[in-house]
Backbone as CSV, one residue per row, in Angstrom:
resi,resn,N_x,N_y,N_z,CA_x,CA_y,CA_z,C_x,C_y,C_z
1,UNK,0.848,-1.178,0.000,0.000,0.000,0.000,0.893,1.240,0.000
2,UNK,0.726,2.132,-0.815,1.616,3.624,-1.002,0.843,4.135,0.124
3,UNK,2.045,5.458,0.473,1.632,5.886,1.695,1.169,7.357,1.438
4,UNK,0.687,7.185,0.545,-0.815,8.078,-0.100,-2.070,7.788,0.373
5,UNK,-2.189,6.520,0.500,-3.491,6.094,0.969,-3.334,5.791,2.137
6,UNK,-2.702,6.337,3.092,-2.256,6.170,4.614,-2.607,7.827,5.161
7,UNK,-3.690,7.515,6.303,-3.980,8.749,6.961,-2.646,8.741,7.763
8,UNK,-2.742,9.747,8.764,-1.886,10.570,9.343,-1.301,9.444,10.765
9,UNK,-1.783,8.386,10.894,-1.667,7.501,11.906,-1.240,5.890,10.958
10,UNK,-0.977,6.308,9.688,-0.610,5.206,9.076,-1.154,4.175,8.832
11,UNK,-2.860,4.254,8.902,-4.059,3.838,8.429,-4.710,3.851,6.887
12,UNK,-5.471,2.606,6.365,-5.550,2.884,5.136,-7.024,3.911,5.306
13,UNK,-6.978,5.276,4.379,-7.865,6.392,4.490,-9.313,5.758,4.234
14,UNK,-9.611,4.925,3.161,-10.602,4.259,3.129,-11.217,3.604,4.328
15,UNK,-10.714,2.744,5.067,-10.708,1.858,6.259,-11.186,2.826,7.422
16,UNK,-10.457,4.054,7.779,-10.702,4.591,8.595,-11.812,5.709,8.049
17,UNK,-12.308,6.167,7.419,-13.451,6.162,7.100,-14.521,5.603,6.814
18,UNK,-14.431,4.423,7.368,-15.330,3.581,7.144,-15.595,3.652,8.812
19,UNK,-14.502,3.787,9.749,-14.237,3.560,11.100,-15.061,4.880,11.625
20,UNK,-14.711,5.972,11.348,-15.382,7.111,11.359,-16.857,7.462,11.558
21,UNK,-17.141,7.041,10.125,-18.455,6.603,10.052,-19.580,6.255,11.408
22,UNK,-18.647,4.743,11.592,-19.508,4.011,12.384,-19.190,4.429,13.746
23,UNK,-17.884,5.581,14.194,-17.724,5.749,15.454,-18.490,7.025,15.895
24,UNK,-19.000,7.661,14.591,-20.319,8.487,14.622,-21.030,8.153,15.303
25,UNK,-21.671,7.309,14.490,-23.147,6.830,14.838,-22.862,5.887,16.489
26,UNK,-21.913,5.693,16.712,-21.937,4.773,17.921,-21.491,6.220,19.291
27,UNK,-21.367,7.546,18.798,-21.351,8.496,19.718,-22.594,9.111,19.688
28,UNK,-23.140,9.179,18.414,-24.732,9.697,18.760,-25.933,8.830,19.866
29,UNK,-25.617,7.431,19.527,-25.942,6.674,20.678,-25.344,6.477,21.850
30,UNK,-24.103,7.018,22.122,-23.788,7.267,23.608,-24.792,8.558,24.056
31,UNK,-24.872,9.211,23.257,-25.108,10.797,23.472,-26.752,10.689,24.229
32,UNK,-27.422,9.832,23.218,-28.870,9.789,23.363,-29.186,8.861,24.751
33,UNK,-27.947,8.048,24.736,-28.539,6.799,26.261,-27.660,7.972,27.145
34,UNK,-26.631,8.694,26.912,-25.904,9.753,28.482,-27.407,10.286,28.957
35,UNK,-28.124,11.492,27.799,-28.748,11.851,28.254,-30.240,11.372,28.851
36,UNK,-30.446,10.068,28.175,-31.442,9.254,28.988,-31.550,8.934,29.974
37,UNK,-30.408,8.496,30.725,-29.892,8.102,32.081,-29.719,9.348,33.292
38,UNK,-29.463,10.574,32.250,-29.428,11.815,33.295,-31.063,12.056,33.515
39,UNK,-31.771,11.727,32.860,-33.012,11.695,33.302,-33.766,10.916,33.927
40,UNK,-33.264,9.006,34.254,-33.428,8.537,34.996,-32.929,8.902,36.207
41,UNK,-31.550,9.261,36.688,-30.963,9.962,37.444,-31.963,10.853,38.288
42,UNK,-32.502,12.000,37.631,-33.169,13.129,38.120,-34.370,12.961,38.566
43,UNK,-35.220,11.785,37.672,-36.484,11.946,38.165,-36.880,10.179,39.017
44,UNK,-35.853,9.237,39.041,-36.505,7.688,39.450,-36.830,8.340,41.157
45,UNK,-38.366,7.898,41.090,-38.910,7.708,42.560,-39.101,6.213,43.070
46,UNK,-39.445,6.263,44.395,-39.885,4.936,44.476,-39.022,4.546,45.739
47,UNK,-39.036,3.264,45.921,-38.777,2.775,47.529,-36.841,2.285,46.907
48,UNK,-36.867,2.125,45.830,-35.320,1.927,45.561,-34.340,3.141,44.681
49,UNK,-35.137,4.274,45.211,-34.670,5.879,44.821,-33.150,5.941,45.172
50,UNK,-32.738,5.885,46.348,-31.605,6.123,46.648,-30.744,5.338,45.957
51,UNK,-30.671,3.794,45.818,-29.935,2.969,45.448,-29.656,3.255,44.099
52,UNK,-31.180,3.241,42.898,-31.002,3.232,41.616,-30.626,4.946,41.133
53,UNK,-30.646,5.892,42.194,-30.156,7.667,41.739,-28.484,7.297,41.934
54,UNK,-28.349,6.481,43.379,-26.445,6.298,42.906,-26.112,5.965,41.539
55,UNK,-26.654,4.647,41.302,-26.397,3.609,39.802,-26.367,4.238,38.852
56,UNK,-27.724,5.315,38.613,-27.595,5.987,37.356,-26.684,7.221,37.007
57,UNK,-25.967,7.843,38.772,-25.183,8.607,38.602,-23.736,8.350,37.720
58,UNK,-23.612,7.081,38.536,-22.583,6.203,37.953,-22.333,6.186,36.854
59,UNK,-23.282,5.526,36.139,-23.540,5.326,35.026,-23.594,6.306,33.808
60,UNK,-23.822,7.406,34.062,-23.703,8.389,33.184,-22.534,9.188,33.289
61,UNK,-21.623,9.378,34.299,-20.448,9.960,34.248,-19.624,8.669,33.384
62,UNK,-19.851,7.655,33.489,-19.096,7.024,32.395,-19.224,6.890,31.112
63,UNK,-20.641,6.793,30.838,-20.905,7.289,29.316,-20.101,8.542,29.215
64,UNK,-20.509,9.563,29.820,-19.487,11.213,29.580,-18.179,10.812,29.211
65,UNK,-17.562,9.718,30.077,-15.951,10.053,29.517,-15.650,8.830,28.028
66,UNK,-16.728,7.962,27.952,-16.953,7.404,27.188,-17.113,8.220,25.962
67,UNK,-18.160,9.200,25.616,-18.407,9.745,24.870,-17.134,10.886,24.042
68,UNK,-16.228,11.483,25.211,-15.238,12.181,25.340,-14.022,11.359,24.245
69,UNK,-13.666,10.007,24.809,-12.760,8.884,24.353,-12.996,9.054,22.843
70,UNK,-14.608,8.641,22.301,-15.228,8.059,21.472,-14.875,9.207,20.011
71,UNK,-15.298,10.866,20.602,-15.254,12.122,20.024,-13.754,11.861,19.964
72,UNK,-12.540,11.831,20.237,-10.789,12.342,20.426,-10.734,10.609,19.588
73,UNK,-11.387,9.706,19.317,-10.786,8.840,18.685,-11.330,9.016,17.206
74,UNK,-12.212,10.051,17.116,-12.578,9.887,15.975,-11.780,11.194,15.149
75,UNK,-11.437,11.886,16.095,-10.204,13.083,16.042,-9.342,12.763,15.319
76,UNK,-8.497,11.490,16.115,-7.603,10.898,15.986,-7.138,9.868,14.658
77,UNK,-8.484,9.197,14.092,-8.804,9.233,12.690,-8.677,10.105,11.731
78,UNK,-8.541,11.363,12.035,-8.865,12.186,10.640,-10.061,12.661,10.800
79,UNK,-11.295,12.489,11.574,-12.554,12.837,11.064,-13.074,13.841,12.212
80,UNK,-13.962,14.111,11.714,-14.844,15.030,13.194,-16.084,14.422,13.885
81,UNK,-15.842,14.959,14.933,-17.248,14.121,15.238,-18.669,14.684,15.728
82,UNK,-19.323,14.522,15.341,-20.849,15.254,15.455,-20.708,15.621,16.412
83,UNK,-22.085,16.925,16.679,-21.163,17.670,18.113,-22.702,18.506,18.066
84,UNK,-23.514,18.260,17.294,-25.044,18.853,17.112,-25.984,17.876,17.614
85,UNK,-26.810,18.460,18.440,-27.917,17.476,18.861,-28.872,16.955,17.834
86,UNK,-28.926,17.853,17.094,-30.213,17.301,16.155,-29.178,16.278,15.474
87,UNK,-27.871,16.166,15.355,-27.003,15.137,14.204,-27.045,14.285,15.413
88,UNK,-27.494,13.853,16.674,-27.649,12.928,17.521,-28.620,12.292,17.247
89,UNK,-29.902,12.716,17.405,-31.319,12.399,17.636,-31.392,11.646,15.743
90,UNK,-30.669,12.642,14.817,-30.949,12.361,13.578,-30.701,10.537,13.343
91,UNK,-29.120,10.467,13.582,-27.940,8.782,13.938,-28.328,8.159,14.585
92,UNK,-28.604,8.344,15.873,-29.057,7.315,16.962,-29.967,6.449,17.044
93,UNK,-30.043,5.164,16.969,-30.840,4.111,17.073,-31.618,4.398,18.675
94,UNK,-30.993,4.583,19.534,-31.127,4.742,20.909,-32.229,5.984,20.963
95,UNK,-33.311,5.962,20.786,-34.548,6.857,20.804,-35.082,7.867,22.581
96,UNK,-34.913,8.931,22.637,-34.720,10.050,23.869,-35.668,9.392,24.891
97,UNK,-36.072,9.401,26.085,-36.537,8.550,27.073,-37.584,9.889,27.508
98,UNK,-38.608,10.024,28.278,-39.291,11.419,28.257,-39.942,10.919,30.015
99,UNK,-39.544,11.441,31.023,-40.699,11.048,32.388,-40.877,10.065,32.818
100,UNK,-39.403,8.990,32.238,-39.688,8.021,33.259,-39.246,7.638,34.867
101,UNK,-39.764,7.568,35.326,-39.721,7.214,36.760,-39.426,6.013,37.325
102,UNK,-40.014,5.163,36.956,-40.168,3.818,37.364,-38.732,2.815,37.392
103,UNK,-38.605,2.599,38.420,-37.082,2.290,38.662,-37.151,0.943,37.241
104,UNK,-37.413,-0.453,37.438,-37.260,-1.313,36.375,-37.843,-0.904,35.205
105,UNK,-38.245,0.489,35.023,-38.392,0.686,33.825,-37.297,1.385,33.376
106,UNK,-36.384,2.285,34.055,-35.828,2.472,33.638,-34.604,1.560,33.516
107,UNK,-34.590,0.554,34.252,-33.124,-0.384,34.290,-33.724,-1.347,32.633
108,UNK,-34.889,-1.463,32.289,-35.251,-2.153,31.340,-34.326,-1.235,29.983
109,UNK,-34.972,0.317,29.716,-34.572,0.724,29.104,-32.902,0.704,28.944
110,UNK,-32.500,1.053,30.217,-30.754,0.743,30.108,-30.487,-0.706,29.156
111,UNK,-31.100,-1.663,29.882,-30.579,-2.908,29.052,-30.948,-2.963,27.585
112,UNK,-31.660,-2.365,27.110,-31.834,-2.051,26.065,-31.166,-1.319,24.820
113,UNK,-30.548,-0.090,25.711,-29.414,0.292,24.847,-28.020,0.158,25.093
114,UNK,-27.824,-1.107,25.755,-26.504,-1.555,25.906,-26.127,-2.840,25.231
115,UNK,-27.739,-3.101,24.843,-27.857,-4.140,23.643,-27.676,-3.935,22.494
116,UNK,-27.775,-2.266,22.448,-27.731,-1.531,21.214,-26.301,-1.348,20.682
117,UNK,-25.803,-0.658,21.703,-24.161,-0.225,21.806,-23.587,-1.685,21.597
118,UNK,-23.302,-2.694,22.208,-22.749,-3.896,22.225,-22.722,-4.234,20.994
119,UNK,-24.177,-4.509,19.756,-23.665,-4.617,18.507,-23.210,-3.839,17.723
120,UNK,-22.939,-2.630,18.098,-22.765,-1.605,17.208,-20.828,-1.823,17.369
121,UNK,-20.317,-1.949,18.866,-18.972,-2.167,19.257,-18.669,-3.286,18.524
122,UNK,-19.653,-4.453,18.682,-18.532,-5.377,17.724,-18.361,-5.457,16.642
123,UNK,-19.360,-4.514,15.656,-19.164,-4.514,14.449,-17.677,-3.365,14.068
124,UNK,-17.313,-2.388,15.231,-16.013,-1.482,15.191,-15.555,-2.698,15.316
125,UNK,-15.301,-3.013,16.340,-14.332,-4.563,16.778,-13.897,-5.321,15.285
126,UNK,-14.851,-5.505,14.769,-14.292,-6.510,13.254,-13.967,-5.304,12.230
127,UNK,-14.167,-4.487,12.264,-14.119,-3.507,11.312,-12.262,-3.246,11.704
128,UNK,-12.167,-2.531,12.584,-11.363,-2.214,13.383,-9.773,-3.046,13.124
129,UNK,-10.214,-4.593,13.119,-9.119,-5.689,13.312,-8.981,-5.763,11.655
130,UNK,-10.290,-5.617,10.850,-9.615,-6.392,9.409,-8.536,-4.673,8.912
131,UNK,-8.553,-3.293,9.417,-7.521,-2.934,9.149,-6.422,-2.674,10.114
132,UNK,-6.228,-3.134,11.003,-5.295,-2.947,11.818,-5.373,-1.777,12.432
133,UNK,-6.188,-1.143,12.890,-6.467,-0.306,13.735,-6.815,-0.464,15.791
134,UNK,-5.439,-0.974,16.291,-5.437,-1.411,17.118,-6.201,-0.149,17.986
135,UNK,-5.942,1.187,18.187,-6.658,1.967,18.851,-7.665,1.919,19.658
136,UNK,-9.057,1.539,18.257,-9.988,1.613,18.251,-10.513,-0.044,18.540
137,UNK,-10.184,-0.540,18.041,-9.954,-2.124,18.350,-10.159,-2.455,19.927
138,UNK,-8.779,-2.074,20.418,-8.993,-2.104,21.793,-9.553,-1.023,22.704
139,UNK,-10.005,0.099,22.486,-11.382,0.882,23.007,-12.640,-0.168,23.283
140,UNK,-13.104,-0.405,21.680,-14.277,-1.548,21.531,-14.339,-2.486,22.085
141,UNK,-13.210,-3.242,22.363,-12.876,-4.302,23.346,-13.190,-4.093,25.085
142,UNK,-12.437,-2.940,25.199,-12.749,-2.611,26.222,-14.205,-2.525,27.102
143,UNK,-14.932,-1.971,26.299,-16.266,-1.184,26.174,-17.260,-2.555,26.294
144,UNK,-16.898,-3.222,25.542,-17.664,-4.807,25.535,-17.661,-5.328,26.733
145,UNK,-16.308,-5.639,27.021,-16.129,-6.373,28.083,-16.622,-5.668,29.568
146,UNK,-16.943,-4.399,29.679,-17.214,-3.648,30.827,-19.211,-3.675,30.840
147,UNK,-19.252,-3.264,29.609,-20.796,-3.316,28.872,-21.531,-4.775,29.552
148,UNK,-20.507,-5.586,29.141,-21.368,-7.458,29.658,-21.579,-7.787,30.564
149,UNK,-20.437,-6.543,31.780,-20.098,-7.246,33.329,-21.769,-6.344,33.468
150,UNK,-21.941,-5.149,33.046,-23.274,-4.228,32.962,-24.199,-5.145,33.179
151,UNK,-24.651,-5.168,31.716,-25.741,-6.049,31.241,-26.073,-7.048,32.633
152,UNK,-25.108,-8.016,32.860,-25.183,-9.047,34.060,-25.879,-8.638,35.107
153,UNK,-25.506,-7.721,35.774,-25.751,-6.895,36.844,-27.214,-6.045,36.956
154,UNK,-27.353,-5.714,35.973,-28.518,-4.908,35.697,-30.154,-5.600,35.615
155,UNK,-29.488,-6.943,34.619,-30.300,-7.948,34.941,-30.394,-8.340,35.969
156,UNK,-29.824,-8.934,36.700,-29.991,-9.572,38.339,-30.909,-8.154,39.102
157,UNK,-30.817,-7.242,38.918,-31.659,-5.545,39.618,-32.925,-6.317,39.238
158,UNK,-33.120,-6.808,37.994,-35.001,-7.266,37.504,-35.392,-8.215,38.271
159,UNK,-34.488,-9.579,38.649,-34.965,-10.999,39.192,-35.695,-10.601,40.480
């Protein structure tokens, strides 16, 4: 491969626009579940208020630095990364949450878009490996493996 077709990190430009792309759309859906969760956060009542207002605090300061990572890796590609709400709401599979309260409703909804994110990561994950883009590779990796210990946990909150 001439190193014409090598972005600035020694990536083929095609490849990582392809990476770009999809690390878009996988920040517009951080964007849409951060701010879903700040609204479980603010408004869950109920007899497990205290417990599930920690969880969701939690939980959304890590999407934030998640989202942060996600924006500086797509930097780091060559590309920019959406940074407009309406280019959120427009990308995002992960649809805005409006008044919910209800503690397992909102832990339902969580599991829901971590089901979302999870396939969206492993499709970076294979994307990622067939060009050698270890970066992003192991971000996605990361993200999975933290995402599953989630998922686990969140479920057991329903039983």
């Amino acid at each position: 491969m001439s190193k014409s077709n090598l972005n600035q990190i020694g990536l083929d430009v095609k490849g990582a626009d392809q990476l770009i792309e999809k690390l878009n759309d996988l920040l517009a859906n951080y964007q849409v579940f951060y701010q879903n969760t700040r609204g479980f956060h603010w408004n869950i009542k109920g007899e497990k208020f205290f417990e599930l207002h920690l969880k969701f605090e939690e939980l959304y300061n890590d999407l934030q630095l998640k989202i942060d990572e996600i924006a500086e890796r797509i930097l780091t590609l060559g590309g920019t990364p959406l940074h407009a709400f309406a280019d959120y709401l427009n990308h995002a599979e992960i649809k805005p949450v409006q008044n919910m309260t209800h503690g397992p409703d909102c832990v339902k909804n969580i599991l829901e878009a971590f089901k979302t994110l999870l396939v969206k990561e492993r499709v970076l994950l294979d994307l990622s490996a067939e060009i050698n883009d270890e970066g992003t590779n192991a971000m996605a990796s990361d993200y999975i493996r933290e995402q599953e210990k989630l998922v686990w946990m969140y479920s057991a909150y329903l039983k």
